[in-house]
C-alpha positions, 0 to 999 in steps of 0.5 A: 929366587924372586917370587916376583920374577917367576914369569922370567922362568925358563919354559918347562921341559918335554918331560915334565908334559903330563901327555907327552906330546912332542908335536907344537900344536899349542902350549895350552894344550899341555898340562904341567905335571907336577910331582911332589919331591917331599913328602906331604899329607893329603888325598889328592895324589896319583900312585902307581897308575895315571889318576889314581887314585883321584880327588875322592877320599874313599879311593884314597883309603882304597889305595893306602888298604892296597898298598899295606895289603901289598907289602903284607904279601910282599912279606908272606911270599918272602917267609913263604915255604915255597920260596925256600924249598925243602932239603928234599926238593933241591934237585928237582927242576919243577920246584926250581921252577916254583921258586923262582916264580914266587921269587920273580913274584915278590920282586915285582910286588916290591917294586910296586910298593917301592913305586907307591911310596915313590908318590912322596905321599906320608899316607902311602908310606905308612901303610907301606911300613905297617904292612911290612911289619904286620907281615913280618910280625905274621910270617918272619917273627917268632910272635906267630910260629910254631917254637918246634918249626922255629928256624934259627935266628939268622935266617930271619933278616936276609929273607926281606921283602925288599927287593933293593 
């Protein structure tokens, strides 16, 4: 496309509005919402919530903490004795309960960080991956563990933090 003949665009569509108003008060009232589709370096970014976490460096380290904090939780509850049970616990319905409770909780806290890297920030999506392999390297990995709890190696994989 020629550089030179952007103004002949056509105009952009209503879902792209960063405010999403519908009424035709004024096209200047209307902010472009831009959004990365590769990945790219730097701080100034949005994830997960509406100007966060801005232009400021700090909030930008407090987001990448976040999310590796994130998907280190992600990974606990997904080794988590309470989302596997005890062969003793198979009939009883509060532990059914507590299961599908932490289940449901790490589902969501993977979607959340699935959400945060979606932000096509390489920042974000490092700290997504290191805190995925710190978990699993704490809680899923033979590293860490007791070699006399040691559950066999096939159950290992499938109990992934992600929820994809």
């Amino acid at each position: 496309m020629d550089h030179d003949n952007m103004h002949n665009m056509p105009p952009p569509s209503s879902s792209m509005m960063n405010n999403g108003s519908m009424n035709g008060g004024g096209g200047d009232h209307h902010k472009m919402m831009l959004m990365h589709m590769t990945f790219f370096w730097g701080k100034n970014t949005e994830v997960l919530f509406s100007g966060w976490p801005g232009t400021s460096s700090g909030m930008y380290a407090l987001c990448i903490i976040f999310v590796f904090f994130l998907a280190v939780l992600t990974e606990w509850l997904a080794h988590s004795s309470l989302l596997r049970g005890t062969s003793g616990d198979t009939a009883n319905a509060a532990s059914g309960l507590v299961q599908t409770a932490v289940y449901t909780l790490r589902t969501g806290l993977s979607y959340l960080v699935m959400l945060a890297v979606m932000s096509f920030n390489a920042g974000v999506f490092i700290a997504a991956l290191a805190g995925h392999a710190i978990g699993f390297m704490l809680f899923g990995s033979r590293t860490f563990r007791n070699p006399s709890g040691d559950r066999e190696t096939k159950d290992l994989l499938p109990a992934s933090g992600c929820a994809c």
